[in-house]
C-alpha positions in Angstrom: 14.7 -7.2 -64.0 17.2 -8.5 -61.3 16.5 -8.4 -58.0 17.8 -5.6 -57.1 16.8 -3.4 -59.3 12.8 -4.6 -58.3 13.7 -4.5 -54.5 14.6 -0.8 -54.7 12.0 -0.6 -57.1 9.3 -1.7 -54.5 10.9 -0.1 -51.3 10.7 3.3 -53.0 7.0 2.6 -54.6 6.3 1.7 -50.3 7.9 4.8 -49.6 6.1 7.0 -51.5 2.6 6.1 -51.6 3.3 5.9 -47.4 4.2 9.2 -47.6 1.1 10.4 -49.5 -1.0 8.3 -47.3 0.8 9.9 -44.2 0.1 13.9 -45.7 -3.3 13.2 -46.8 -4.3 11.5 -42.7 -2.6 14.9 -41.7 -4.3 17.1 -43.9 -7.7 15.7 -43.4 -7.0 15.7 -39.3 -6.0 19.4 -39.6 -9.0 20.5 -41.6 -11.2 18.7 -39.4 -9.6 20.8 -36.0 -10.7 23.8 -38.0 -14.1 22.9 -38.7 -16.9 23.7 -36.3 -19.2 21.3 -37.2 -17.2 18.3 -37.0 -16.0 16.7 -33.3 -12.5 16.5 -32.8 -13.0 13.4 -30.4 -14.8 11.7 -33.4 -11.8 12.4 -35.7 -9.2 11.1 -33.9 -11.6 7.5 -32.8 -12.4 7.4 -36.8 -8.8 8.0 -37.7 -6.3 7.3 -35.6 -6.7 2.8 -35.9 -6.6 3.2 -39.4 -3.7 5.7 -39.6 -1.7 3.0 -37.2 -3.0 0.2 -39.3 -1.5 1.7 -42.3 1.9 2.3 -41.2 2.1 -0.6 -39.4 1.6 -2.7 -42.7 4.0 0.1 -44.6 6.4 -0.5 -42.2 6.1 -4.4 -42.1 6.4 -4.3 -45.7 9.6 -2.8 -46.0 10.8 -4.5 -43.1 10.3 -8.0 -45.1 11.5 -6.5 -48.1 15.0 -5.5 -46.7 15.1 -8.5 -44.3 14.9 -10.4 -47.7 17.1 -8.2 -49.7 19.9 -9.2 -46.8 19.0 -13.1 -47.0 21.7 -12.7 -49.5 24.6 -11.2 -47.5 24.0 -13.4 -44.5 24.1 -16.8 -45.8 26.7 -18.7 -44.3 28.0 -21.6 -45.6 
């Protein structure tokens, strides 16, 4: 597999599981707002680092991934 190939390979694997991750957070904060038993203020303490944690890492991820894809490009010599 050339490089290429496995950077798109694991920008769009990133992509997609960070888009599941991202829908499931929102479902579960949404059913919890609708919910009378549960405490919105708890929700949002529970969820909200670990939402930010996990895009943050997404994000940092892909980040290195295309700074490293462009290593390539840039090289002066």
């Amino acid at each position: 597999m050339n490089k290429e190939k496995l950077t798109f390979v694991v920008t769009t694997s990133v992509a997609i599981t960070l888009c599941i991750v991202i829908l499931v957070m929102v479902t579960t904060l949404m059913a919890g707002l609708f919910y009378k038993e549960v405490d919105n203020g708890e929700i949002f303490k529970l969820i909200s680092p670990a939402f930010q944690t996990i895009i943050g890492g997404f994000i940092g991820l892909l980040a290195g991934v295309k700074l490293k894809s462009d290593d390539k490009i840039c090289s002066c010599k």
